[in-house]
Backbone bond lengths (Angstrom), bond angles and torsions (degrees), N, CA, C in turn:
res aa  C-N    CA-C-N  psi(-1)  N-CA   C-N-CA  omega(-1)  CA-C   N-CA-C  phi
1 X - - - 1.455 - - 1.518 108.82 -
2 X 1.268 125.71 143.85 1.368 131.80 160.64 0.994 131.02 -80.66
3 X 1.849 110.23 154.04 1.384 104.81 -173.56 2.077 112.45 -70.24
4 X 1.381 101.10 163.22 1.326 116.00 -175.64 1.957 110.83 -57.52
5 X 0.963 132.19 153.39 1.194 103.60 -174.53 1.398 113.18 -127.75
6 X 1.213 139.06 166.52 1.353 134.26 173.36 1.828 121.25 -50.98
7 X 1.175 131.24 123.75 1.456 139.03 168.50 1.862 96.48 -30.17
8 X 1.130 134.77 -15.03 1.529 124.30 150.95 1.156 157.49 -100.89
9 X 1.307 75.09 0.16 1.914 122.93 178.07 1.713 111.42 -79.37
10 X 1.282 123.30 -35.01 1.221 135.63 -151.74 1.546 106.76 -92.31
11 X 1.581 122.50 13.32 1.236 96.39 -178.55 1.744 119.88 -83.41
12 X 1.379 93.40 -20.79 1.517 107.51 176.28 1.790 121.95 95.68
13 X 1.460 120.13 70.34 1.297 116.21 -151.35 2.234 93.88 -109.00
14 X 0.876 120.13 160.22 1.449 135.91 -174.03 1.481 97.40 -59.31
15 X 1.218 141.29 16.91 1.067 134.32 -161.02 1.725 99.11 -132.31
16 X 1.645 108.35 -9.28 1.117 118.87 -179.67 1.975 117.70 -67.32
17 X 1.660 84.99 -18.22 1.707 104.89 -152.02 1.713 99.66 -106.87
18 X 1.009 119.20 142.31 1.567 112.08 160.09 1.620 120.26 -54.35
19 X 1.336 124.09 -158.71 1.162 105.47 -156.42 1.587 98.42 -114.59
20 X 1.605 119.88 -10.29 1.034 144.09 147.77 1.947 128.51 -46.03
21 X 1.536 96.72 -51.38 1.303 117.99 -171.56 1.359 85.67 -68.29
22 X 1.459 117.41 -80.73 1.622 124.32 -173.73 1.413 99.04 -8.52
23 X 1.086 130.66 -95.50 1.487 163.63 -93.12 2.176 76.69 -88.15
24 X 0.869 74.07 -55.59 2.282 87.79 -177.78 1.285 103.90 -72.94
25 X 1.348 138.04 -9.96 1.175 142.00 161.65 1.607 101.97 -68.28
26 X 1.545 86.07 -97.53 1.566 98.25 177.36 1.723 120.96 -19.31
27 X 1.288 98.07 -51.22 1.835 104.61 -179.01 1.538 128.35 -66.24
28 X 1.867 108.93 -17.42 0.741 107.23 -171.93 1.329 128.95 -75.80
29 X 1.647 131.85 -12.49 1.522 135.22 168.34 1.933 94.53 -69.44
30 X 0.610 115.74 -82.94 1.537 120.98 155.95 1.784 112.59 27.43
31 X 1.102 83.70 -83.36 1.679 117.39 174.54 1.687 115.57 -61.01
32 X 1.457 109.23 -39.78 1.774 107.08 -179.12 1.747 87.69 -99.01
33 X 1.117 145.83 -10.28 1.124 128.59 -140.24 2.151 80.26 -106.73
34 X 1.373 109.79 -46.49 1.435 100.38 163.84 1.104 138.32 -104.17
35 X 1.783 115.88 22.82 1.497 105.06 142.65 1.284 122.74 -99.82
36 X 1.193 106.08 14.85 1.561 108.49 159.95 1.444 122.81 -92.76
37 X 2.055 105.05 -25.06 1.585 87.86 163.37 1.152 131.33 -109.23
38 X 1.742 104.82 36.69 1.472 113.77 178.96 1.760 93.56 -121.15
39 X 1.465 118.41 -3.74 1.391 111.33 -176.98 1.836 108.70 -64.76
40 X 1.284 123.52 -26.68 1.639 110.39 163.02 1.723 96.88 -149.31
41 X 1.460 85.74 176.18 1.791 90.95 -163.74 1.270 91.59 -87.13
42 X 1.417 107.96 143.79 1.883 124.04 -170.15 1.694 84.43 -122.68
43 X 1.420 131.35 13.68 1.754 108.98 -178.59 1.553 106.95 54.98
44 X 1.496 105.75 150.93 1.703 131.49 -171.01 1.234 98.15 -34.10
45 X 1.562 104.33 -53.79 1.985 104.04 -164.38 1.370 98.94 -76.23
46 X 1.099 125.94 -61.61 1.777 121.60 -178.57 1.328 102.97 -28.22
47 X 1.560 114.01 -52.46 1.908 111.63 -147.94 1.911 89.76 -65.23
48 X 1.570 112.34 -45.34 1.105 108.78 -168.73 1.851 111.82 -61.76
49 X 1.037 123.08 -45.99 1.600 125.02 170.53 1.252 95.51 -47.60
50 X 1.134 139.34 -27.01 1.697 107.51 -143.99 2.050 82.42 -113.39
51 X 1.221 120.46 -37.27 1.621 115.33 173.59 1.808 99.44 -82.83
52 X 1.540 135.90 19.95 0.830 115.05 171.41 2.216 101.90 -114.01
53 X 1.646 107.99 -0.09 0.772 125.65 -153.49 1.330 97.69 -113.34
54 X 1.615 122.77 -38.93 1.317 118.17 157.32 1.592 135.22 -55.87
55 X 1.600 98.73 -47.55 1.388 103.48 176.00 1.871 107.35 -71.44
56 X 1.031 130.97 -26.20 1.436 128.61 162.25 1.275 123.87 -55.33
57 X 0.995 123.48 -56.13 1.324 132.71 -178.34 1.860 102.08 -75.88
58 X 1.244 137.17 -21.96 1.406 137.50 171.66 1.898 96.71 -67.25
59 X 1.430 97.68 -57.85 1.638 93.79 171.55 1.253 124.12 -64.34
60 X 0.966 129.18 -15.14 1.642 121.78 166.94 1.479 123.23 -81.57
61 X 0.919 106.81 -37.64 1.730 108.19 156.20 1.616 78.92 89.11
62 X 1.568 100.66 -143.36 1.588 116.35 -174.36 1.169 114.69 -158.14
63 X 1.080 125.11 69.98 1.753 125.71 -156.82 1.908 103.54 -56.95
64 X 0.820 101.02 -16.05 1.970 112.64 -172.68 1.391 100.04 -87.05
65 X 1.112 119.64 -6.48 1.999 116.59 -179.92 1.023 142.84 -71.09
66 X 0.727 156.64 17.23 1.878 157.46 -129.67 1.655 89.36 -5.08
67 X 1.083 134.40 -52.50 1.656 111.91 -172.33 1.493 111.52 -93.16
68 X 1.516 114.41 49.11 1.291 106.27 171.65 1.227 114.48 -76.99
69 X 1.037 135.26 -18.66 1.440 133.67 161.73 1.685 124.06 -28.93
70 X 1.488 83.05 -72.54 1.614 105.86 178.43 1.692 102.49 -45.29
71 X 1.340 83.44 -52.48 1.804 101.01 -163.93 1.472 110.05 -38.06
72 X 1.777 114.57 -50.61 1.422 129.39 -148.14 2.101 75.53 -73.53
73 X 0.861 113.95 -53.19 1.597 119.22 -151.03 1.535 96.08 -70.27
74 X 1.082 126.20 -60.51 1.679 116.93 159.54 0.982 119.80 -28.41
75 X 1.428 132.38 -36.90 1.285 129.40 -137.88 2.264 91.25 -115.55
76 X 1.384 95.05 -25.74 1.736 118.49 164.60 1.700 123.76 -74.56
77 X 1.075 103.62 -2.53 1.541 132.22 -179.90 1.294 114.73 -89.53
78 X 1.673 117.63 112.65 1.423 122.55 -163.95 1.771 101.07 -86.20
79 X 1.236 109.23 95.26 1.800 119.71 -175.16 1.450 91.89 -105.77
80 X 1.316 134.22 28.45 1.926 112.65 136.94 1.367 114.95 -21.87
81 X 1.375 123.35 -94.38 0.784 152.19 -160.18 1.973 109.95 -31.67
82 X 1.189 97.98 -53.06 1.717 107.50 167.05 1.431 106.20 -75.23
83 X 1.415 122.93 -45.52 1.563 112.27 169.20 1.382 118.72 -46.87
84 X 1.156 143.41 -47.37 1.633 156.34 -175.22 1.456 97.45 -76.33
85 X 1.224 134.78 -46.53 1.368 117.26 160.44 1.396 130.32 -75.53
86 X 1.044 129.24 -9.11 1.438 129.75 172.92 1.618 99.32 -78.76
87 X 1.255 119.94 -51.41 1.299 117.81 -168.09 1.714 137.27 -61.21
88 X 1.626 94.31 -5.02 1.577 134.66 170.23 1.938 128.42 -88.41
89 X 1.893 80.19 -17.29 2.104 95.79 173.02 1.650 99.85 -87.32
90 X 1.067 97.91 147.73 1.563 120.96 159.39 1.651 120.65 -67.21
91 X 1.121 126.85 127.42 1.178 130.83 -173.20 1.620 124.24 -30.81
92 X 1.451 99.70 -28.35 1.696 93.70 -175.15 1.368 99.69 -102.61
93 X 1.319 123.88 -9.16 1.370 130.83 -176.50 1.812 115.23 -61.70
94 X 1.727 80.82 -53.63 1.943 112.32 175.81 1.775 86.57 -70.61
95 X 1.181 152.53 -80.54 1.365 139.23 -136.75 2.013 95.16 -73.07
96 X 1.466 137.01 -10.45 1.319 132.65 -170.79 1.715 85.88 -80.28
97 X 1.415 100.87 -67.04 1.679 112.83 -170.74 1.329 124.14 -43.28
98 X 1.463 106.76 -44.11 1.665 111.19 -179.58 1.400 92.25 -70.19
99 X 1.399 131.91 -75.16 1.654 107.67 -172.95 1.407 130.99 -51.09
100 X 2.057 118.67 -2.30 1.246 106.32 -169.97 1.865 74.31 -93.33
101 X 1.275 123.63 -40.79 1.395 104.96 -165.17 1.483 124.32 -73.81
102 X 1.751 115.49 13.28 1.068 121.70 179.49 1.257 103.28 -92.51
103 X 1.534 121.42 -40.12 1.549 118.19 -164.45 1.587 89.37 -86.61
104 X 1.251 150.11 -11.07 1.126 114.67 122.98 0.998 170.14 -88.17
105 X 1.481 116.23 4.73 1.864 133.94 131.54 1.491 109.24 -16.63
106 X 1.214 106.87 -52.76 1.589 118.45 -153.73 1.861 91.30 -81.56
107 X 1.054 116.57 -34.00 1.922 119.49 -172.38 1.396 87.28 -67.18
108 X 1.610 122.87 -54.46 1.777 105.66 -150.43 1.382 94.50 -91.81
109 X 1.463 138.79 -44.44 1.984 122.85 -177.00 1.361 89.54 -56.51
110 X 1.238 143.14 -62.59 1.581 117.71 165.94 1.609 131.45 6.80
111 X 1.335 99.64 -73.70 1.332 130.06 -152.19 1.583 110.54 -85.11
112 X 1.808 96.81 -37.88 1.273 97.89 179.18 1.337 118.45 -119.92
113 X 1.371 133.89 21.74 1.611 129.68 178.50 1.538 102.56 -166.13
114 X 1.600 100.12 176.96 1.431 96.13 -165.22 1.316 126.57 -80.51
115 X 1.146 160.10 154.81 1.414 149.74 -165.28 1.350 112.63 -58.43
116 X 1.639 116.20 -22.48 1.945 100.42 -177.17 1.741 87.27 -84.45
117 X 1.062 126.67 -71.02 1.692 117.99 177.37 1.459 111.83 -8.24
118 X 1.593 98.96 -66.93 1.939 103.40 -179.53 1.290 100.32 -49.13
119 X 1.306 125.58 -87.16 1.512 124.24 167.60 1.668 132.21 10.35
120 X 1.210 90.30 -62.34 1.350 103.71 -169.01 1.943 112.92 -86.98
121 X 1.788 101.57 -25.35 1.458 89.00 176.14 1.510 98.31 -86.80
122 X 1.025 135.54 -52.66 1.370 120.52 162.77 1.148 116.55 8.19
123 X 1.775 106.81 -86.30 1.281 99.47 178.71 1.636 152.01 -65.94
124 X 1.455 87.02 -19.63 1.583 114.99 143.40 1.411 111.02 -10.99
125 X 1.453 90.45 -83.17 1.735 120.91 -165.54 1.541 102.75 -58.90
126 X 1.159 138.22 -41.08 1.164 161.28 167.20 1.878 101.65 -37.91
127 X 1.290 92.82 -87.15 1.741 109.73 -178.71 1.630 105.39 -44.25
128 X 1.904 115.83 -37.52 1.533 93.60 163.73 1.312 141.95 -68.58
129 X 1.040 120.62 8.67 2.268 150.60 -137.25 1.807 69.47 -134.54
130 X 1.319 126.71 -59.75 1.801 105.69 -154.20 1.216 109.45 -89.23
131 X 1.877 112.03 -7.75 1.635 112.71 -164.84 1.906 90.07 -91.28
132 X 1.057 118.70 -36.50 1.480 127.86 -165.16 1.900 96.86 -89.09
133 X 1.156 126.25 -6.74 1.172 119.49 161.22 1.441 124.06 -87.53
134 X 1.385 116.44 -20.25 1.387 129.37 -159.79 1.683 92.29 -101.28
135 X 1.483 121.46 -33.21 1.202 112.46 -155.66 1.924 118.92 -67.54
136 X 1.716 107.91 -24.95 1.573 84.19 166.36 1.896 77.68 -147.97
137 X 1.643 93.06 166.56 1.394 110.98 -174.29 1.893 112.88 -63.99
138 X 0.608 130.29 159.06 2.012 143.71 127.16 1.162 140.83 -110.72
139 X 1.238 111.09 102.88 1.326 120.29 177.46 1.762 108.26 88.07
140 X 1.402 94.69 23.46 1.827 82.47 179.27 1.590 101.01 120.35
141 X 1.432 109.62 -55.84 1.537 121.26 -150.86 1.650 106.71 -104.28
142 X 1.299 127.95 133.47 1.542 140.59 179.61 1.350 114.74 -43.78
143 X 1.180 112.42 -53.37 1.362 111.07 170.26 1.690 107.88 -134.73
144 X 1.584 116.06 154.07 1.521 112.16 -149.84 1.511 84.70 -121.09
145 X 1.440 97.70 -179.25 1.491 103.37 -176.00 1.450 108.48 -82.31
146 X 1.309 129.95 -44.18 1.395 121.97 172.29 1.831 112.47 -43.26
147 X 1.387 105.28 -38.81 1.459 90.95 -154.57 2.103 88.22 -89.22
148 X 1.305 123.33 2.27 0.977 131.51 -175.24 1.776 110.59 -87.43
149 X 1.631 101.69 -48.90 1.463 107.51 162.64 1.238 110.54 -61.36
150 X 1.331 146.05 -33.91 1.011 121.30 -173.93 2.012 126.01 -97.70
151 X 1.164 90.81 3.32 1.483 111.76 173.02 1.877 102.01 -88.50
152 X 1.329 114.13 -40.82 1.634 107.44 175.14 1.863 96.01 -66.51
153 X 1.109 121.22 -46.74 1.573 129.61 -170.89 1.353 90.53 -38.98
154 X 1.796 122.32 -86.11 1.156 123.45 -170.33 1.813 127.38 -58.82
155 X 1.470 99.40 -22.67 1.974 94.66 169.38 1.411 93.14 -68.31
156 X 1.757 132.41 -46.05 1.216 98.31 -172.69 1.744 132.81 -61.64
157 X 1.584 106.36 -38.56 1.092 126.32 -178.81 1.387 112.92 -41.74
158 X 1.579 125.53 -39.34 1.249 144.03 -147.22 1.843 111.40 -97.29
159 X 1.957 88.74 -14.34 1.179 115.71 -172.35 1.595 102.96 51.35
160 X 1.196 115.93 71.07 1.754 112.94 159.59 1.650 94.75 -139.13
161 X 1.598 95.53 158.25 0.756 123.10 166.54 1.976 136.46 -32.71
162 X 1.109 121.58 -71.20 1.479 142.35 -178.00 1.758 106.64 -117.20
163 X 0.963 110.58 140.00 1.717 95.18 168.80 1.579 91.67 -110.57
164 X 1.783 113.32 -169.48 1.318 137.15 -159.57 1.664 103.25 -46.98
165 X 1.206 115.71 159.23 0.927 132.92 170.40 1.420 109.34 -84.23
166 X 1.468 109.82 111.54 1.972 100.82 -176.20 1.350 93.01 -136.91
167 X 1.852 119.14 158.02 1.265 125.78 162.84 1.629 106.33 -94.55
């Protein structure tokens, strides 16, 4: 466990993390944000809403967060490189990984910032899983059960409580 830190210490900046940790930080909206839009086929236009809906919502950050900090700098983080490989896994491949790389999200904001920061990118990561679910239909319905199982997968992984709010 770490020591307690100063009331100026706590905003939580990428510098908190090794250079390792970062990298699984940063990647991790990334990672839930496209196995949720590879969890069922949304068709050409869907696939494009839903990767045009991830990378939007990564750029918007969350100015209302306690870890907007982190957020803005995650969100300032050139993740090509994990994007072009995610987009090459098979759907159950991407929904194993995003929950193995959530329960470790949850080990390093642990390790390295204060629990509302952890908290709050969490949910971060979360709201990108509900923004990229909502963005085009399957099969009729807003959000589908694949991309629904795998949004309970990652609230659990993330160990929180409720995940995103979706219709």
């Amino acid at each position: 466990m770490r020591p307690p830190r100063k009331v100026s210490e706590t905003v939580g900046t990428q510098f908190d993390f090794s250079n390792d940790d970062w990298e699984r930080v940063a990647a991790a909206p990334v990672l839930v944000g496209m196995a949720v839009a590879k969890a069922e086929r949304s068709g050409f236009f869907g696939s494009i809403r839903e990767t045009r809906s991830l990378l939007a919502t990564i750029a918007d950050g969350a100015s209302d967060n306690p870890a907007r900090g982190l957020i803005a700098e995650a969100a300032a983080t050139d993740t090509t490189a994990d994007f072009e490989a995610y987009k090459v896994l098979t759907p159950d491949a991407l929904a194993t990984d995003a929950e193995e790389a959530c329960r470790e999200l949850s080990r390093i904001l642990a390790d390295a910032v204060e629990p509302d920061i952890a908290d709050g990118y969490k949910r971060w990561v979360l709201s990108v899983a509900g923004a990229v679910a909502e963005a085009a239909k399957e099969q009729g319905v807003r959000v589908s059960m694949g991309e629904l199982e795998v949004i309970v997968q990652v609230t659990k992984a993330l160990g929180l409580s409720q995940g995103p709010a979706v219709s």
